[in-house]
C-alpha positions in Angstrom: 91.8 132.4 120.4 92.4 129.7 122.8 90.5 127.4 125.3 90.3 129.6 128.3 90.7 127.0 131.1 94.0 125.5 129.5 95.5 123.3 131.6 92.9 121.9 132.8 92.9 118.1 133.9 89.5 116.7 134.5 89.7 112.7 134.3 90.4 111.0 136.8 93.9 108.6 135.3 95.8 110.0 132.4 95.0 108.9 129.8 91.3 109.2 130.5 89.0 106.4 129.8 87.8 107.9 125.6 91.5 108.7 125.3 92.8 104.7 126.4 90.1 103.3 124.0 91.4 105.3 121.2 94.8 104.5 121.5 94.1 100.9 122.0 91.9 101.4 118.3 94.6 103.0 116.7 97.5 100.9 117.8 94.9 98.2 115.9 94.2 100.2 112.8 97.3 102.4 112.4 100.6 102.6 111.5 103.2 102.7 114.3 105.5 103.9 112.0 104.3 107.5 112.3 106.3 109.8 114.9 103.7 110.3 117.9 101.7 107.3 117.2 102.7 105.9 121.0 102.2 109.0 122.8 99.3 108.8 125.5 98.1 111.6 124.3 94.7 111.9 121.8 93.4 115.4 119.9 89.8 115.7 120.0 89.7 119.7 119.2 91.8 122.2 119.0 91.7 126.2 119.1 94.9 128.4 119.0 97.7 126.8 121.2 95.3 124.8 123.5 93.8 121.5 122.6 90.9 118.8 124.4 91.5 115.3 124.0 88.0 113.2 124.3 87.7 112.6 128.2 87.6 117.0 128.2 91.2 117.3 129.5 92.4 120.5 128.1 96.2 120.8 127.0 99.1 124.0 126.0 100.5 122.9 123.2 104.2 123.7 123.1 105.1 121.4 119.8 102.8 123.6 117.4 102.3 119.9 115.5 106.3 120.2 115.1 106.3 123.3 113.6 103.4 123.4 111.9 101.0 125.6 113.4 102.2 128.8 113.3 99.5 130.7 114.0 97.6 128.4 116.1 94.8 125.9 115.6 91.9 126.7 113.7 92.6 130.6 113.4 89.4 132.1 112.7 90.9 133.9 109.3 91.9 130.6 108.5 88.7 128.9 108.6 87.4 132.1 107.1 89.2 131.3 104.3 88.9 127.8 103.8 85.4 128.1 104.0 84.7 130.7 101.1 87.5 128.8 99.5 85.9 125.6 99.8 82.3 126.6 98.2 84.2 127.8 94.9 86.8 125.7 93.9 88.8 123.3 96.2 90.8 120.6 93.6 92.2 122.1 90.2 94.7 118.7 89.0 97.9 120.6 88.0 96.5 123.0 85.5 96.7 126.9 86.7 94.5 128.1 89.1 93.9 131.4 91.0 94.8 131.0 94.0 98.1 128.6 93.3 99.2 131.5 90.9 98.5 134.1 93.7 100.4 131.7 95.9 103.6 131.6 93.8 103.5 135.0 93.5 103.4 136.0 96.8 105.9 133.4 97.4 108.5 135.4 95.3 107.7 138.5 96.7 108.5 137.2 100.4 111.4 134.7 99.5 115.2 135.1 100.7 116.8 137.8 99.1 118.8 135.7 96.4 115.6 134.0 95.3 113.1 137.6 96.2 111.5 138.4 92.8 113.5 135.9 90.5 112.3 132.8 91.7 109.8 129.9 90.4 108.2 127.5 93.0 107.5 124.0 92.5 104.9 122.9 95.0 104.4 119.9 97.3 102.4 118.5 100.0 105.1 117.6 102.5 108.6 118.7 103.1 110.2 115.0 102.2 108.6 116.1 98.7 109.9 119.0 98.8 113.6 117.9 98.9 112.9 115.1 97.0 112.3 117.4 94.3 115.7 119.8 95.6 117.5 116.2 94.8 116.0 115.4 91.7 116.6 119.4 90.0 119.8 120.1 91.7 121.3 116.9 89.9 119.5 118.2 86.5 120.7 121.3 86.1 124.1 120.7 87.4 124.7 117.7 85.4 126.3 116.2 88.6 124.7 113.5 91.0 126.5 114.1 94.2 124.8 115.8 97.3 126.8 116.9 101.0 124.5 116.9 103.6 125.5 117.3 107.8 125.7 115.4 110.8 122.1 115.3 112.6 119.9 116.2 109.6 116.6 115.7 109.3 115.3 116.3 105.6 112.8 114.1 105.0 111.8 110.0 105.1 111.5 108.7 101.6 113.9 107.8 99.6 116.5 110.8 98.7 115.1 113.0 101.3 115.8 109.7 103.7 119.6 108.9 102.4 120.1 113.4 103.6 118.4 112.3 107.2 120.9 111.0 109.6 118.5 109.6 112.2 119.1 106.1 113.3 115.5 105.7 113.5 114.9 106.8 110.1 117.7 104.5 108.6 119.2 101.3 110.5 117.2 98.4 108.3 116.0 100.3 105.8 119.3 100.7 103.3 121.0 100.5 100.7 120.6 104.4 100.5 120.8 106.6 97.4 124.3 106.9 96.3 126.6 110.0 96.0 125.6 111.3 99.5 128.5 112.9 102.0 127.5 113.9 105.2 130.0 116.7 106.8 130.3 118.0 110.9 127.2 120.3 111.7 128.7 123.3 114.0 126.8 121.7 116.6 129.3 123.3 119.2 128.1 121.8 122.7 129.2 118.0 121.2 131.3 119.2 118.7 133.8 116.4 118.3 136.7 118.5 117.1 138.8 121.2 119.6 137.2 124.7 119.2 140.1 126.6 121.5 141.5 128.3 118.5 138.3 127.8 116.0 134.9 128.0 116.5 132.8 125.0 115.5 131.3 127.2 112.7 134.2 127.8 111.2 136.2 124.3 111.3 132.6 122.7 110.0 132.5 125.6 107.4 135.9 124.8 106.2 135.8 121.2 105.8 133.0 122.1 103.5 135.1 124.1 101.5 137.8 121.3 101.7 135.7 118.3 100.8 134.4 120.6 97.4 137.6 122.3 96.5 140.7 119.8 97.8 141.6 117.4 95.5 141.4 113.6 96.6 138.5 114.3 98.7 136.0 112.0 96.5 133.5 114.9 96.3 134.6 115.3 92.5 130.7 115.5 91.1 129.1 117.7 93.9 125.9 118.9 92.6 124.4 120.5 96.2 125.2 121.3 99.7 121.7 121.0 101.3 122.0 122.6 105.0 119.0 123.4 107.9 120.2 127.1 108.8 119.2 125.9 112.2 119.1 122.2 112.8 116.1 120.8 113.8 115.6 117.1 114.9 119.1 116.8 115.4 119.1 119.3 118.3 117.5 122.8 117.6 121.2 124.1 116.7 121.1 127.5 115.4 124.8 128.3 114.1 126.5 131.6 114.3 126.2 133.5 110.6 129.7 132.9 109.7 129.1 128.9 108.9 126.4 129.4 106.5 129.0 132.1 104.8 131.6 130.2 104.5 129.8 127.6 103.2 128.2 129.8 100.3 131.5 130.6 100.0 132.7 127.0 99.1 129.8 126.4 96.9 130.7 129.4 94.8 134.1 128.0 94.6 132.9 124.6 93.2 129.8 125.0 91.1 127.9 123.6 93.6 124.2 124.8 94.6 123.5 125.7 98.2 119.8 124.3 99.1 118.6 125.8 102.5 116.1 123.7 104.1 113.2 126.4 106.0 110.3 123.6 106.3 111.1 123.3 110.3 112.7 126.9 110.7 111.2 128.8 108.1 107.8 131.0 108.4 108.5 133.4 110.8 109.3 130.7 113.6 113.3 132.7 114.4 112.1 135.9 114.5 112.8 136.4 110.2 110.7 134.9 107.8 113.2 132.6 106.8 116.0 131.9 109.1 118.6 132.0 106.5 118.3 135.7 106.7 120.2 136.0 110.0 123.0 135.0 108.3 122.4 137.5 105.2 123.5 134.3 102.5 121.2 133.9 99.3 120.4 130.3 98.8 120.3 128.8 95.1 116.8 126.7 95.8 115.5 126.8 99.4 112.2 124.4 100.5 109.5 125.2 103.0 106.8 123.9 104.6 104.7 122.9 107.8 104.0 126.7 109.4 103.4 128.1 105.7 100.3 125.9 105.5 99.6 125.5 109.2 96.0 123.2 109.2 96.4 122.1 105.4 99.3 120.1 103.7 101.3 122.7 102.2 105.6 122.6 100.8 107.2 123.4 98.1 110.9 124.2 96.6 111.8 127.5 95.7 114.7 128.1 92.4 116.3 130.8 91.2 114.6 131.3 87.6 117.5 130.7 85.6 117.6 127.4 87.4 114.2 126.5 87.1 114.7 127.1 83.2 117.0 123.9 82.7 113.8 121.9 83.9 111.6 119.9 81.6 108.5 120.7 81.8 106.0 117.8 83.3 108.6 116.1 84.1 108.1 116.4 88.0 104.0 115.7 88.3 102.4 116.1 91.9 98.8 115.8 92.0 97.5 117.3 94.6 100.0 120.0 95.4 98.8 123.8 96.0 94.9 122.7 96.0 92.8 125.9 96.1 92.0 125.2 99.3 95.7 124.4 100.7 96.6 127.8 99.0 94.4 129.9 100.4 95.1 128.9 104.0 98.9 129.6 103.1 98.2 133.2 101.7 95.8 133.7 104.9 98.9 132.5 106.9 101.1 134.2 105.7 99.0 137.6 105.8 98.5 136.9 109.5 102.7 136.2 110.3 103.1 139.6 108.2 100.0 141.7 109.8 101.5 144.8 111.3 99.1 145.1 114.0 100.6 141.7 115.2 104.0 142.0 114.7 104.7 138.5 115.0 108.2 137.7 113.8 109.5 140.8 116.0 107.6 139.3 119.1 108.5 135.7 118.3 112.1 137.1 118.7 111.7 139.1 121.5 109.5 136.3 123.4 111.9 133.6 122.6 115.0 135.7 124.5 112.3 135.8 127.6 111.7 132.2 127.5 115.4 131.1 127.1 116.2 133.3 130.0 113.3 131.9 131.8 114.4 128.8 131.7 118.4 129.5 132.7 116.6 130.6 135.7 115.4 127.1 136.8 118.7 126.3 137.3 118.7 122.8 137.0 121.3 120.4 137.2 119.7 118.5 134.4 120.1 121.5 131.7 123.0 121.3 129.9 122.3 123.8 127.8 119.5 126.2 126.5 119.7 127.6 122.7 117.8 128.7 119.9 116.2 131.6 117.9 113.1 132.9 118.2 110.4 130.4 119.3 112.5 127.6 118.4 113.9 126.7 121.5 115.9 123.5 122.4 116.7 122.8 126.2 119.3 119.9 126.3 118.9 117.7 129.4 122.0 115.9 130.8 122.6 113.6 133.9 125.7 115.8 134.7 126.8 119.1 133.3 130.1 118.6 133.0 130.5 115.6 131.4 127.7 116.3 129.4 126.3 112.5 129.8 122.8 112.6 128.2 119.9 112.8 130.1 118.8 108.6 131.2 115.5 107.4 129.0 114.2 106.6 132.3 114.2 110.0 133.8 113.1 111.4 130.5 110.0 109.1 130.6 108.9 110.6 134.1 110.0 114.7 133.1 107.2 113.7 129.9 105.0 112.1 132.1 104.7 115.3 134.6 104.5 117.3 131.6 101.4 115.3 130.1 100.1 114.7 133.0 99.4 118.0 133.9 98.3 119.2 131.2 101.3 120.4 128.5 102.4 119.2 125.0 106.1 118.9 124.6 108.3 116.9 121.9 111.7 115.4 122.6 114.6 115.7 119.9 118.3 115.6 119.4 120.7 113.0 118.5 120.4 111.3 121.7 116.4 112.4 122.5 117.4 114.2 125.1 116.7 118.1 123.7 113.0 119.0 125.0 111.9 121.4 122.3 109.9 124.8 123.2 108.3 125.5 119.6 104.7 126.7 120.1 102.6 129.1 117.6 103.5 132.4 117.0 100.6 133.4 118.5 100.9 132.0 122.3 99.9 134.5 125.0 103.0 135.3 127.0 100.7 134.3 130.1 100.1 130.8 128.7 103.8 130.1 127.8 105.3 130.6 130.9 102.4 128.7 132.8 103.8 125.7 130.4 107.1 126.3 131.0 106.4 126.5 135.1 105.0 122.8 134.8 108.2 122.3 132.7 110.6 123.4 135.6 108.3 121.5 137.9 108.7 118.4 136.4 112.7 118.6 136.5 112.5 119.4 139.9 110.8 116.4 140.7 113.4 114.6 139.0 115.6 114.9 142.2 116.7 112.3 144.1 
């Protein structure tokens, strides 16, 4: 299931010689706008959690393509699959076909309970789609245009999804933004800019949420939907304790308001529950997905309550090339293989991710502020100095990533000041290959000394 000699560095300089030619080409014929497009680092094949770039340098992948891969590269079901899919039908336009119908269904059958068995899912191809389309219904059927979204979000690029995000990456330059959008405190309790000795930052960041909706004078008069990461992802990798996401359910049921859960970075088995909204046992009114439900193939969508989905015209949201045949077989195979018994994936996610975050406590670094997650959705936040909590220098983050790459391990940087090193691979890692990964982790802050 994986390149057995992974990490393996055979060039000479990193990047190899193939590799520096193709970056040069594609810093000429590509957009820079893309996320990764400056890393020094170039895919040539791929095979569970390890990958080759050209010059034969052979890498563990601890990003799973953000997310996406959640049961590895190239699983041989999922080529199964898209192979027999492939040689009967592949692109059916929007009209029904079996395997998108198949999809849905099986959709409903694994959904949050809230949406389980009494939901309708409108497919995408990307999780800005996705909430582009949460945007567009939640305003529809509520007859209201405004949307709360939090501190640090990351839901998307384009234009609604992009007035949610928070990233000053994703914004400065690029406004005016949609109107009607409130952004609200994210429990994000190791720089929580409020005093948590009597309240915990769940519940002072759930409350304002219930103020803003139901206090008069607060200007969110025509709230439509709260949309809310049940653990945050580019802002941090901040997975709340239960009681935020219930009192914020709480709030919305006050109001009128819908509460949108956003599962395409957390969702698909990647916290140890299919969807992480379950630890907190809230049903969501719509929730979106996707990334690790389609794994190789573009794959998202937005799941409603039927009752919901019933208030929406019909055509009035065309995609064309959502839920190919060929994108929804790979989910159902995906999905089959994150709910296989004999695997037992979301259980060992869980129990694997405990190991790791212990694991990494154990390094004891001065430069970790702070390790956190659920699951394999781990965020280790670097700092110059623990107890002020300064964030970890640009400088020394460029030499921890170039260790990292170097010798032969894929990691992605996030949080609001790029200073949280994410530990996110497939669900499908050997424990053996992890902790190698994470040893040339721990190496690389060691040699940040001095």
């Amino acid at each position: 299931m994986n390149f057995p000699d992974a990490p393996k560095m055979v060039s000479a300089t990193f990047p190899g010689p193939k590799s520096t030619a193709a970056l040069e080409q594609s810093a000429q014929t590509e957009s820079m706008a893309r996320g990764g497009g400056r890393m020094p680092m170039v895919m040539d094949r791929a095979f569970g959690v390890t990958f080759k770039d050209p010059d034969g340098n052979t890498f563990i992948d601890l990003s799973a393509g953000v997310g996406v891969s959640s049961v590895g590269r190239c699983h041989p079901r999922v080529v199964a699959a898209m192979r027999a899919q492939s040689e009967s039908l592949m692109h059916s336009m929007e009209v029904n076909s079996t395997r998108r119908t198949e999809l849905a269904t099986k959709i409903s059958e694994i959904a949050p309970e809230g949406l389980r068995g009494n939901c309708i899912t409108y497919f995408a191809q990307s999780g800005s789609d996705a909430l582009e389309a949460a945007v567009k219904f939640a305003r529809r059927v509520t007859g209201r245009h405004q949307i709360i979204a939090f501190h640090g979000a990351y839901h998307g690029v384009w234009h609604a999804s992009g007035s949610l995000t928070t990233g000053t990456n994703y914004r400065k330059g690029f406004g005016p933004f949609m109107p009607g959008v409130i952004h609200a405190p994210y429990p994000y309790a190791y720089r929580f800019p409020f005093d948590t000795t009597h309240k915990s930052a769940e519940r002072i960041a759930g409350e304002y949420v219930d103020y803003l909706l139901n206090t008069p004078y607060t200007a969110a008069d025509d709230v439509a939907a709260v949309i809310v990461e049940p653990v945050q992802g580019e802002g941090g990798y901040v997975p709340p304790a239960p009681e935020f996401l219930q009192l914020v359910r709480k709030a919305c049921d006050k109001s009128g308001a819908l509460l949108i859960v956003d599962e395409v970075q957390a969702g698909a088995g990647r916290t140890g529950k299919m969807w992480a909204v379950e630890h907190s046992g809230v049903k969501p009114d719509m929730m979106t997905f996707g990334k690790g439900v389609g794994g190789d193939v573009p794959m998202a969508g937005l799941v409603m309550r039927k009752d919901l989905a019933a208030k929406i015209p019909d055509g009035s949201a065309p995609n064309t090339f959502a839920a190919n045949s060929v994108s929804a077989a790979v989910a159902l195979t995906n999905i089959a293989i994150l709910q296989d018994p004999s695997l037992d994936l979301l259980n060992r996610a869980h129990a694997l991710g405990q190991e790791a975050q212990d694991y990494i406590r154990g390094f004891n670094s001065p430069w970790v502020g702070e390790v956190r997650g659920r699951g394999l959705m781990i965020g280790i936040e670097l700092v110059e100095d623990r107890a002020t909590k300064e964030p970890l220098k640009g400088e020394r983050l460029g030499r921890l990533m170039n260790h990292v790459t170097s010798h032969g391990v894929l990691m992605i940087p996030c949080g609001r000041y790029t200073n949280v090193m994410r530990v996110m691979p497939s669900l499908t890692i050997p424990r053996s290959l992890l902790f190698k990964a994470l040893d040339i982790f721990g190496e690389g802050l060691a040699s940040l000394r001095g």
